[in-house]
C-alpha positions as CSV (number, residue, x, y, z in Angstrom):
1,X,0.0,0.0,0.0
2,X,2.7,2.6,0.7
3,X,4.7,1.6,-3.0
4,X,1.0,2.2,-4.5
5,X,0.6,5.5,-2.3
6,X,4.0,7.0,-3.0
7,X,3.2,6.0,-6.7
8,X,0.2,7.8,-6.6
9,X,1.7,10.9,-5.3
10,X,4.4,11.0,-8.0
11,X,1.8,10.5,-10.4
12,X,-0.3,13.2,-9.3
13,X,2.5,15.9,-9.0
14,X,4.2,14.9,-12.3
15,X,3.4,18.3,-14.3
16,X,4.4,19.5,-17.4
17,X,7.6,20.9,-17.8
18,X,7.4,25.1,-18.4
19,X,8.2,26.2,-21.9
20,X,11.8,27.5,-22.7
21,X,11.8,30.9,-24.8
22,X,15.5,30.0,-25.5
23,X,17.3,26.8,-26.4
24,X,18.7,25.0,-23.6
25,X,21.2,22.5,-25.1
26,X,20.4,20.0,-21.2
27,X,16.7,20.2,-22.5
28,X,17.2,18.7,-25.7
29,X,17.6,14.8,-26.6
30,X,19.3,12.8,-25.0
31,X,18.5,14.6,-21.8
32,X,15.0,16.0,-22.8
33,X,12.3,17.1,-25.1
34,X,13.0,20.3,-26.0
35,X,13.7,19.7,-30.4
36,X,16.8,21.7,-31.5
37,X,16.0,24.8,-33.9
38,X,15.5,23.8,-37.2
39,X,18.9,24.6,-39.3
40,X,18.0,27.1,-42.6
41,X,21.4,27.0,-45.0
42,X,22.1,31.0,-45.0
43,X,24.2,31.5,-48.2
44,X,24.4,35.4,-48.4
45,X,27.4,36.3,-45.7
46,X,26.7,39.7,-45.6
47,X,23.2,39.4,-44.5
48,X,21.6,40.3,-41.4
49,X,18.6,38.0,-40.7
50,X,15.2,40.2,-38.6
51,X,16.0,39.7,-35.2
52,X,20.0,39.5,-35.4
53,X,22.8,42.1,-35.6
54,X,25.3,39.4,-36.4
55,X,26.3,38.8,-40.3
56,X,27.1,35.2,-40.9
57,X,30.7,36.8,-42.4
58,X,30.5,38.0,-38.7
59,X,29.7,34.7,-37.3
60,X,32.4,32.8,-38.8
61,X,34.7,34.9,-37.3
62,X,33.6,34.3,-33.7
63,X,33.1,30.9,-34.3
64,X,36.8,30.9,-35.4
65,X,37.5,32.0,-31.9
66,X,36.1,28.8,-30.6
67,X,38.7,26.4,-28.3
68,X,37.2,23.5,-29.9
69,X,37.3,24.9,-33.5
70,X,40.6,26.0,-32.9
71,X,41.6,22.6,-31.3
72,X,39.7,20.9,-34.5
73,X,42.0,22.8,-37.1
74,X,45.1,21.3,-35.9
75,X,43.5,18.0,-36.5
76,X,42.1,19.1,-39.6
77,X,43.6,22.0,-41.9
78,X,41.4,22.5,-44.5
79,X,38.1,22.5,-42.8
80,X,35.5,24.8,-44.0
81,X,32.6,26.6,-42.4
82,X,29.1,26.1,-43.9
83,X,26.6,28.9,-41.9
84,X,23.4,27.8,-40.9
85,X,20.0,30.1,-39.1
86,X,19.3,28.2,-36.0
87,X,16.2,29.9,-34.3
88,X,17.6,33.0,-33.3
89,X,20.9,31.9,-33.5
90,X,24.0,31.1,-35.7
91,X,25.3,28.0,-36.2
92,X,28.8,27.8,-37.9
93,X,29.8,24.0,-39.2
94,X,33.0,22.8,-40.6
95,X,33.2,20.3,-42.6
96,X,36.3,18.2,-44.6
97,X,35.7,16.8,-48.3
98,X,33.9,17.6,-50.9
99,X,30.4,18.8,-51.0
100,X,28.9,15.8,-52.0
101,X,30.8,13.6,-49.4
102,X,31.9,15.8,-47.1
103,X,32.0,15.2,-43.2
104,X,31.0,17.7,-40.3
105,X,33.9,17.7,-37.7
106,X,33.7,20.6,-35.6
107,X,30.4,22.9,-35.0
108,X,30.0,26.2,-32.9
109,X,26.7,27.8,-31.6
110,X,26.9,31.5,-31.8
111,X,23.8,33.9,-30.2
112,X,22.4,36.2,-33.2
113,X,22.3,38.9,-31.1
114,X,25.0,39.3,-28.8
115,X,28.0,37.1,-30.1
116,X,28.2,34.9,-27.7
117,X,29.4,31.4,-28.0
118,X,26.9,29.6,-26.7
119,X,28.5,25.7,-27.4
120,X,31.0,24.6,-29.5
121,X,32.5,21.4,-29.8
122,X,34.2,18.1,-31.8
123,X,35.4,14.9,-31.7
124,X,33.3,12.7,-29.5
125,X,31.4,15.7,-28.4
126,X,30.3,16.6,-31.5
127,X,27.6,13.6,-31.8
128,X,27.0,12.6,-28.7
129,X,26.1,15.4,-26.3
130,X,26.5,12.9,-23.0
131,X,30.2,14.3,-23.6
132,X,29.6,17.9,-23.5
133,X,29.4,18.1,-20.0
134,X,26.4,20.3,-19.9
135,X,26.2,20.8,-15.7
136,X,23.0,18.7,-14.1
137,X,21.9,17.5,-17.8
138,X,21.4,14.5,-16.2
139,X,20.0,14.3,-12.9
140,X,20.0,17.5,-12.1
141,X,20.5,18.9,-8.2
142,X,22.0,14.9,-7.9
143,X,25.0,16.3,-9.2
144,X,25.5,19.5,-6.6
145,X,28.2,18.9,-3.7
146,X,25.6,19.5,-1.0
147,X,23.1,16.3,-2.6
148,X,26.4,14.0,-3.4
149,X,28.2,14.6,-0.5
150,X,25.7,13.9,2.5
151,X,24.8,10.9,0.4
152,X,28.5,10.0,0.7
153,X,28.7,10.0,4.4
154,X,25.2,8.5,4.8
155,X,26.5,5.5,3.2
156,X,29.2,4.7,5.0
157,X,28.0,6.1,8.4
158,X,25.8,3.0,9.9
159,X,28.4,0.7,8.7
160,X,31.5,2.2,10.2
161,X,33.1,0.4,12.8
162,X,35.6,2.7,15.0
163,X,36.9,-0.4,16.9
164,X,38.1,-2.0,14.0
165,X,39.2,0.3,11.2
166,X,40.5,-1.4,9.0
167,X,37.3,-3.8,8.0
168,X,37.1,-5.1,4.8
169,X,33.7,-3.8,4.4
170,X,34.9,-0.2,5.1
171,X,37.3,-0.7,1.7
172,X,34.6,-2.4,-0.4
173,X,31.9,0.3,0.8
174,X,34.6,3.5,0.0
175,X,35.1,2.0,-3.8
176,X,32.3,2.2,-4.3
177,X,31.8,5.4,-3.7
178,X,35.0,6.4,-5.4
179,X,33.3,5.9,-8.7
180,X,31.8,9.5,-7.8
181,X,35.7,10.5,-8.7
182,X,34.9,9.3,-12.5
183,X,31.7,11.3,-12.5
184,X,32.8,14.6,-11.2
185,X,35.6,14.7,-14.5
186,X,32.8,13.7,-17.1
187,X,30.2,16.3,-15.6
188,X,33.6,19.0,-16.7
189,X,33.3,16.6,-20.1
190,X,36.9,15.5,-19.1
191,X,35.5,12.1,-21.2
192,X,39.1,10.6,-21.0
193,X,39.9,11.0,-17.6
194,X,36.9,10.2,-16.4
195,X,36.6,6.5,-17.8
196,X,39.7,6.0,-16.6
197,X,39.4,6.0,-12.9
198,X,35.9,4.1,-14.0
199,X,38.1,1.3,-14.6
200,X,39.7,0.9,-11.5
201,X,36.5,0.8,-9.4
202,X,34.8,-2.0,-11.8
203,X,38.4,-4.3,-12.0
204,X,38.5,-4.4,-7.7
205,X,34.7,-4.9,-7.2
206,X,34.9,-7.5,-9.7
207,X,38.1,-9.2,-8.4
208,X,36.4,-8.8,-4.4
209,X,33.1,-10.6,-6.0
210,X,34.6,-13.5,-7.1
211,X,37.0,-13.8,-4.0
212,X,33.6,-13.8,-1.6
213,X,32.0,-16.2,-4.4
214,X,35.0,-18.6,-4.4
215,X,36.8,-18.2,-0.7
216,X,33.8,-17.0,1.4
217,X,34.4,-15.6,4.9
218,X,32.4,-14.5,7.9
219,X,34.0,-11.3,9.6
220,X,33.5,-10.8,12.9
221,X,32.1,-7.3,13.9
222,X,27.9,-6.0,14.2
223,X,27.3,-5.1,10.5
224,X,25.5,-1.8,12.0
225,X,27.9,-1.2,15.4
226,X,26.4,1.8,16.8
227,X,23.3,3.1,15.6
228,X,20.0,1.9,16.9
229,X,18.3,-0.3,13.9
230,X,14.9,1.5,14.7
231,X,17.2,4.5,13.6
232,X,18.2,2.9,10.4
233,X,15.2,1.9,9.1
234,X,13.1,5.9,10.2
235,X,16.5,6.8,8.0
236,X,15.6,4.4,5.4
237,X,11.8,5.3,5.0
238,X,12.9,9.0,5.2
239,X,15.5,8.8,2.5
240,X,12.9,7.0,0.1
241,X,10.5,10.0,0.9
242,X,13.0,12.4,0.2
243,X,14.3,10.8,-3.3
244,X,10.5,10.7,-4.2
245,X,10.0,14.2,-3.1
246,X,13.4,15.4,-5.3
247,X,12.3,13.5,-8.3
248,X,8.6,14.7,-8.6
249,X,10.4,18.1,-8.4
250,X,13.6,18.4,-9.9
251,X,14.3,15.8,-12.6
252,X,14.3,15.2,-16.1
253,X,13.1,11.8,-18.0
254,X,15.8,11.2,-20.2
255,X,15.6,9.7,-24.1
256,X,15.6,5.4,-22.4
257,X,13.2,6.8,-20.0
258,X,10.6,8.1,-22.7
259,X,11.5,5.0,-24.8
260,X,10.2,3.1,-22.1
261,X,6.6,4.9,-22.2
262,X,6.7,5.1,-25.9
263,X,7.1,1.4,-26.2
264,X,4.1,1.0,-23.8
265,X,2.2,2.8,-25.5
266,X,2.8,1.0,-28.6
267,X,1.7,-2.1,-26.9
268,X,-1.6,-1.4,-25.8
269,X,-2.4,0.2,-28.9
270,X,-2.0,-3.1,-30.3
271,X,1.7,-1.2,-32.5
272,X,4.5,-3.1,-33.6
273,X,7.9,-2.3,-30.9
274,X,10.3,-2.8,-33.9
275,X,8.9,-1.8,-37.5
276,X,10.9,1.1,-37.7
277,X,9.1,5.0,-36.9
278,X,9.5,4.2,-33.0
279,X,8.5,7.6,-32.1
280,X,7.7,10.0,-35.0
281,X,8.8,13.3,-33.9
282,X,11.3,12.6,-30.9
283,X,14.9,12.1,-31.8
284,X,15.6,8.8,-30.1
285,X,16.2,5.5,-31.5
286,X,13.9,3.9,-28.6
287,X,13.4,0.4,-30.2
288,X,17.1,-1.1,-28.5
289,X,15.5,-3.4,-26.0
290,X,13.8,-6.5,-25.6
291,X,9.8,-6.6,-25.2
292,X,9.9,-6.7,-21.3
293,X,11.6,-3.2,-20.7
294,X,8.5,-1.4,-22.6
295,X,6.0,-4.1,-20.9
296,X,7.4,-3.4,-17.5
297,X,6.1,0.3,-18.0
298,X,2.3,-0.7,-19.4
299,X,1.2,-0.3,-16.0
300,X,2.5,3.4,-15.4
301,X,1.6,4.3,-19.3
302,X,-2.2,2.7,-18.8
303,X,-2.7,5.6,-15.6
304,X,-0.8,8.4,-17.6
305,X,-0.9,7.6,-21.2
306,X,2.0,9.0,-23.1
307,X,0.6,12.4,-25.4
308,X,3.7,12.5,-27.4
309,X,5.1,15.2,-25.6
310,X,8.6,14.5,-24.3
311,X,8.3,17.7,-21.6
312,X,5.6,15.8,-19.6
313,X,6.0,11.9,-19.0
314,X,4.8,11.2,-15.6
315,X,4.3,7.4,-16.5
316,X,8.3,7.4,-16.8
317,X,8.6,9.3,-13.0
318,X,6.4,6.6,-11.4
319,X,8.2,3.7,-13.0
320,X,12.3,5.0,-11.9
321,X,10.5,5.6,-8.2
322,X,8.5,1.9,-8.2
323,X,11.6,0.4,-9.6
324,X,13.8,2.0,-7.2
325,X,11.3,1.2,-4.4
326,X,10.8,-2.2,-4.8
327,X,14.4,-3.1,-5.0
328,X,14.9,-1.5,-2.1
329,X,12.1,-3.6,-0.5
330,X,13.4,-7.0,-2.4
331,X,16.6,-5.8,-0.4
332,X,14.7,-5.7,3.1
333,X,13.4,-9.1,2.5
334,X,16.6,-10.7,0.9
335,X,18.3,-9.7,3.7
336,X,15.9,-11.4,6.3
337,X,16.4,-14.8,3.9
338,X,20.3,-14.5,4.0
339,X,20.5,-14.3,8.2
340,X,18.1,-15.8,10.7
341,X,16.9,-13.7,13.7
342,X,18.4,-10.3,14.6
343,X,21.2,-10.2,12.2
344,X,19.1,-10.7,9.3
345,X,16.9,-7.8,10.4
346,X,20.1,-5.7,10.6
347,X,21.4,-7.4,7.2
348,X,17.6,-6.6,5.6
349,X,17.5,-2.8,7.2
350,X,21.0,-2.6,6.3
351,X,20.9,-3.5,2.7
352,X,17.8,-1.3,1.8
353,X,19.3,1.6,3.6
354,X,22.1,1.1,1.4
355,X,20.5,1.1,-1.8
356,X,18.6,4.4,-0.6
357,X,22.1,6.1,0.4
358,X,24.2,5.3,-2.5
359,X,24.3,8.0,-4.9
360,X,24.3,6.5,-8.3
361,X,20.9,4.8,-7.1
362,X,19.4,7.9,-6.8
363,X,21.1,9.5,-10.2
364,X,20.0,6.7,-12.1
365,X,16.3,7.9,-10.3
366,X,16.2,11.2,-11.3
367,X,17.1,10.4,-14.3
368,X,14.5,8.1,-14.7
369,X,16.2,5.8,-16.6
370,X,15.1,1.9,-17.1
371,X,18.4,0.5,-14.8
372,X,16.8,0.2,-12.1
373,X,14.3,-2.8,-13.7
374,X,17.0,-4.7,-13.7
375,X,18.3,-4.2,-10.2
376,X,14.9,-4.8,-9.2
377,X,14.5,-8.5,-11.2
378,X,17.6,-9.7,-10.0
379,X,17.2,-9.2,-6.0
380,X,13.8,-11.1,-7.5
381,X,16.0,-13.9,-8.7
382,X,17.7,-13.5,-5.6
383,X,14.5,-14.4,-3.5
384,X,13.4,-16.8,-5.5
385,X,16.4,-19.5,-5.4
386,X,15.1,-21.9,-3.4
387,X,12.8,-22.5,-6.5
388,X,13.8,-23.8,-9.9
389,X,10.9,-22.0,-11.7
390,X,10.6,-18.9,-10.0
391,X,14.2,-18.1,-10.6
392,X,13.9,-19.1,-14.0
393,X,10.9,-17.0,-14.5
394,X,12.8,-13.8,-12.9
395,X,16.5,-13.9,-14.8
396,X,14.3,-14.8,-18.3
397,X,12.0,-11.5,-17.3
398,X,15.5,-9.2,-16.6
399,X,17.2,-11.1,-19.9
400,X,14.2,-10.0,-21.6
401,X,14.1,-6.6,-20.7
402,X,17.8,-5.7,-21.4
403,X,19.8,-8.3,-22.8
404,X,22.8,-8.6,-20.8
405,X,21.1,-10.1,-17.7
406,X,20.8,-13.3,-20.1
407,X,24.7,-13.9,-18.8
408,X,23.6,-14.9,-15.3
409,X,21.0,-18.0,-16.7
410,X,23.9,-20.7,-16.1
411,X,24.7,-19.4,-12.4
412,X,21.0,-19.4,-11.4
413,X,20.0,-22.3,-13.4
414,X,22.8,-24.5,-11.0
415,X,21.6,-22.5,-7.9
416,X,22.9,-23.9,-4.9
417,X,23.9,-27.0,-5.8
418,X,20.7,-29.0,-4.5
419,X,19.8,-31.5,-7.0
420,X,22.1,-29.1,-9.4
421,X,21.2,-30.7,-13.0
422,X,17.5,-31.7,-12.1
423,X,17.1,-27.7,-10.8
424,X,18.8,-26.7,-14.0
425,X,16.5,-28.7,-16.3
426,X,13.5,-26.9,-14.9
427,X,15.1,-23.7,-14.4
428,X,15.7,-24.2,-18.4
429,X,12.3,-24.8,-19.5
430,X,10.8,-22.0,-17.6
431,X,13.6,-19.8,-18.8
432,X,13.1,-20.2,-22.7
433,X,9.6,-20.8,-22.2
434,X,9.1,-16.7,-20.6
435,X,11.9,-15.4,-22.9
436,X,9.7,-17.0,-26.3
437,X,6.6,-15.8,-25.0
438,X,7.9,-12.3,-24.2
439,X,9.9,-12.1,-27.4
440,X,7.9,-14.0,-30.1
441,X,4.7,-12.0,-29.7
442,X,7.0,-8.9,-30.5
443,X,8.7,-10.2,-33.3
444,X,9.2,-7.7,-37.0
445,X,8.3,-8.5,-40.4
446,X,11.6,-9.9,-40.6
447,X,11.6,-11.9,-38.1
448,X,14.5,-13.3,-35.5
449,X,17.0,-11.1,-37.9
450,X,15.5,-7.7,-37.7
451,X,14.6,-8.2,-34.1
452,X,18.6,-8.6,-33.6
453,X,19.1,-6.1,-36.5
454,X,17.2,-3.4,-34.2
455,X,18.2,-4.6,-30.8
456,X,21.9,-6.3,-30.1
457,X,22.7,-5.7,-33.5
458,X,22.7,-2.0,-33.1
459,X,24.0,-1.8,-29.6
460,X,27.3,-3.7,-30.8
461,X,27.7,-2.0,-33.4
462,X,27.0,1.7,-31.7
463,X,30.8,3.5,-30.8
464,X,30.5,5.5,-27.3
465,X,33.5,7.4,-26.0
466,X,32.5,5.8,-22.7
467,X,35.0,2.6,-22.8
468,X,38.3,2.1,-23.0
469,X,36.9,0.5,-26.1
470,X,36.1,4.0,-27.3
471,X,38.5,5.8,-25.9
472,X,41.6,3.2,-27.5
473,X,40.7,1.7,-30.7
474,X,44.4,0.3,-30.7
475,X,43.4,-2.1,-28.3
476,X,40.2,-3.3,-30.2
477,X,41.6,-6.9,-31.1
478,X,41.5,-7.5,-27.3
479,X,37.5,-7.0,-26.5
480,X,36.2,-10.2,-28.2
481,X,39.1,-12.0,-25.8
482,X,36.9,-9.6,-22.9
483,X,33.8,-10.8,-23.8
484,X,35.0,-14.8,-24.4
485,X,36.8,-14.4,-21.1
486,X,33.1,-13.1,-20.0
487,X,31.0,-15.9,-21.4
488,X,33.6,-18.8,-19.5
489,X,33.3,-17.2,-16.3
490,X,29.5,-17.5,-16.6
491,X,29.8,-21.0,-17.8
492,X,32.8,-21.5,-14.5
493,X,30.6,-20.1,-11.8
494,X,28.0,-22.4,-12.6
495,X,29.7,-25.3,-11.9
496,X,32.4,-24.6,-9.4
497,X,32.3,-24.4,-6.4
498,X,29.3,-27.3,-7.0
499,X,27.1,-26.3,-3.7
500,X,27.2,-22.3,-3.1
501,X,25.2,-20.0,-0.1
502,X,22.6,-16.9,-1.3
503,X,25.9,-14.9,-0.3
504,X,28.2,-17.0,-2.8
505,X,25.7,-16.4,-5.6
506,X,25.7,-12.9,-5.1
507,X,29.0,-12.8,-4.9
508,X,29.5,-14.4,-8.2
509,X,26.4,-13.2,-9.8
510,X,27.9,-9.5,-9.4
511,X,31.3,-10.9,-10.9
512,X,29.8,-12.1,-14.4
513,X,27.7,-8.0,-14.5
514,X,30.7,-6.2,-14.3
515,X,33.0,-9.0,-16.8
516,X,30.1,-8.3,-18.9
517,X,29.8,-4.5,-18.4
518,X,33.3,-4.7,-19.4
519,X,33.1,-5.7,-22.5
520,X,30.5,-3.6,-23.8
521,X,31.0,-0.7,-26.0
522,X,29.3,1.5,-24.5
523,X,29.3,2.1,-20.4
524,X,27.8,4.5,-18.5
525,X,27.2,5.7,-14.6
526,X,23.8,3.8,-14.9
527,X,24.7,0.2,-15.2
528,X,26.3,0.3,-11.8
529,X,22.8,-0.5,-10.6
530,X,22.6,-3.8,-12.1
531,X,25.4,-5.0,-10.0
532,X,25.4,-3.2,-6.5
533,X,22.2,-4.7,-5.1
534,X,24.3,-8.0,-5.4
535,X,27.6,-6.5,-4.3
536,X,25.7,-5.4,-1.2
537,X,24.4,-8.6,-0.4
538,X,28.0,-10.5,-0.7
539,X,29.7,-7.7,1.2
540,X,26.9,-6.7,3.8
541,X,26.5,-10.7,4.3
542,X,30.1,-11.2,5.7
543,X,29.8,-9.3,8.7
544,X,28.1,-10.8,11.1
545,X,27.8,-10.7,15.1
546,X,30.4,-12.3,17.1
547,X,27.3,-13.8,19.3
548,X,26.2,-15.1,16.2
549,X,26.5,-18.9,15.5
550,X,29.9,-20.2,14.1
551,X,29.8,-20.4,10.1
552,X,28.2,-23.1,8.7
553,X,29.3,-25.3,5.3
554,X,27.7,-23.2,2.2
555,X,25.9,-26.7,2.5
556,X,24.4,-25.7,5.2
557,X,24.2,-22.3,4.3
558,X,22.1,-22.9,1.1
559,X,19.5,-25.2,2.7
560,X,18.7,-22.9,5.3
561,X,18.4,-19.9,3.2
């Protein structure tokens, strides 16, 4: 009743965003609905367009002045400015090659009236605007010091322990956290320098996952040593009010967010996902996912139906907050199945809280983007593996939605070990059985080909500057080694070791995201959310009580949870 509530409420203060009199570059696609200008070829130099007092003759010349022009002309010496009428502004391209073939490589925004230069930019940034750095495009007041950095402390606070400093969980818990480092240099669209201190953070969670999935340990030390638990969860229940609260207020849907609702929308009115035209109008390619992303947000899309306005898509609001609440709920409960008694009421309190504090959660929130769906099925599979066909109904619905998930099947088809290859046979048949009956229904004209064509075939073929893959094409020949690496240690964690605890399967489950994650192409701050609800769970899981019983076998373990 409270999720439905809180729903509610976001629903019914979702308004339409205000009209901008001016272009706003963090308005416009990816990060909003605002359409660019349209661009009018202006082939008289010496002419002053109503409403200017800039010539384009004049225009070129303060485009010229441009750091990123300027920085583009060393690269390329005989580029040549084309001016275009862009609203009430100028828009000065330069392009290489001829006129029939010729390539755009640097652009610069220049205001009609004043001079100003308003945006100018190349190389990665000139087609992808995520570079540009544009402050609070995405997630907006997230991104301010005085959001970030309370966050910051609030995750760490309930779990520090002063009498033993140097806790493993401490380390594991301040990583994560670091990642913040990487995003403070790509909001200043220092692109290279931020994904390389991304790196770091995904190579040590990912080595730490598959230590706790392989060599588990129990630490001695209360998980939460000081604070009252009562404390923890008013914190918790607060902090979810609060992120509510910030995202019915100050937050943007961004282009995967409205591609959700779109898609929903498609469905109920009976529309093909992917026969091309996705959303006439909008300039988003929202037809990159499998059926059960844009199924996932029929609900929301049935109470607010989408009006084909990008400025006003409440249905998106309510899905980020109902995803991001009931993970943080499947965290209470998961908790309360990993530990018996009092410590699993600290683990469950502990591990929602967690997910509440982080910040990333709560950017990938405002942002409404479709992550959290994922984090949400996979503490689902999380709960349900103790049964064969639940778990096999929950990783086909995430592998459904987005793909990647489809990586875990051989770890949860094995589970824990109990009756390994009879659970996996099951878990099997319920697997392809959902994933046909999500994805057949959905299928093109063209069938299985120009489903992939539209979907995985697009996404690995996409170039992002957000990847060492990007960022180095010299070191190309080594990502299909990545992603084969990837696809073994999927295949290895299933098997070995043969009977594993919910904490080992985390632990392991987490491992195979990120070796996945870092493979891809393309990576962004959002995709940490498909891993951290099982990070937490392997890391949170280790500490336990010193009162508490002994450790069990994972034998053991895995029968009682």
């Amino acid at each position: 009743m409270l999720i439905a509530f809180l729903c509610a409420l976001a629903l019914a203060l979702a308004v339409p965003a205000q009209a901008i009199a001016t272009e706003d570059f963090t308005a416009e696609p990816p990060f909003g609905g605002q359409l660019p200008p349209p661009l009018e070829r202006e082939h008289s130099l010496s002419k002053t367009p109503t409403g200017f007092d800039l010539s384009g003759r004049q225009a070129i010349a303060v485009a010229h002045t441009a750091g990123a022009v300027q920085d583009e002309r060393g690269q390329s010496p005989s580029m040549y400015p084309i001016v275009f009428v862009r609203g009430d502004e100028w828009q000065v391209s330069y392009f290489t090659g001829p006129a029939a073939n010729r390539t755009e490589v640097a652009v610069a925004i220049i205001d009609g009236r004043t001079g100003e230069i308003l945006g100018a930019w190349h190389d990665e940034q000139l087609h992808d605007p995520l570079a540009r750095g544009y402050s609070g495009a995405i997630a907006q007041k997230v991104n301010a010091p005085y959001v970030w950095l309370p966050l910051c402390l609030l995750f760490l606070v309930p779990f520090f322990d002063p009498r033993r400093p140097f806790r493993l969980l401490h380390l594991d818990l301040l990583v994560l956290l670091g990642l913040g480092v990487s995003l403070f240099f790509y909001n200043r669209a220092e692109i290279t320098t931020s994904v390389v201190l991304t790196y770091p953070v995904l190579l040590y969670v990912l080595a730490r996952m598959l230590w706790a999935g392989f060599f588990p340990r129990e630490r001695d030390g209360p998980l939460i040593p000081w604070i009252p638990l009562q404390w923890i969860v008013i914190a918790a229940v607060a902090l979810a009010c609060a992120r509510i609260a910030l995202n019915i207020v100050d937050s943007h849907v961004i282009d995967i967010g409205v591609a959700g609702v779109v898609g929903a929308d498609h469905i109920t009115h009976g529309q093909g996902l992917y026969a091309g035209n996705f959303a006439p109008g909008l300039a988003i390619r929202g037809d990159v996912y499998a059926p059960f992303n844009y199924l996932a947000y029929v609900p929301f899309e049935l109470i607010f139906p989408w009006n084909g306005h990008w400025s006003d898509v409440p249905a998106a609001h309510a899905a980020a907050i109902a995803f991001d609440l009931l993970t943080a709920i499947g965290l209470w409960f998961l908790g309360r199945r990993m530990r018996p008694g009092s410590d699993g009421r600290a683990l469950g309190a502990g591990l929602a809280f967690a997910w509440l504090a982080y910040p990333f959660t709560l950017y990938t929130m405002d942002a409404n983007a479709n992550d959290s769906l994922i984090a949400m099925l996979l503490v689902g599979a999380m709960l349900a593996l103790t049964s064969a066909p639940a778990r096999g109904v929950m990783a086909a619905l995430a592998s459904a939605a987005k793909f990647g998930p489809a990586a875990l099947a051989p770890l949860f088809a094995t589970g824990t070990g109990e009756r390994r290859w009879r659970s996996a046979l099951v878990f099997g048949i319920f697997f392809v059985a959902v994933c046909a009956a999500l994805v057949i229904p959905f299928l093109p004209p063209g069938g299985v080909r120009e489903f992939y064509d539209h979907t995985l075939g697009y996404q690995a073929a996409r170039s992002s500057p957000f990847s060492v893959w990007g960022q180095a094409p010299s070191i190309h020949f080594l990502q299909p080694v990545e992603r084969v690496g990837a696809a073994v240690l999927a295949i290895v964690v299933a098997l070995w070791p043969r009977r594993k605890s919910a904490a080992q399967i985390a632990a392991l489950a987490a491992a195979v995201v990120i070796a996945v994650q870092l493979g891809a192409t393309h990576w962004f701050y959002f995709y940490v959310v498909w891993f951290l609800p099982l990070v937490l769970a392997a890391s949170l899981w280790a500490q336990r009580t010193p009162a508490s019983t002994p450790a069990a076998s994972p034998a053991a373990r895995a029968s009682a949870s």
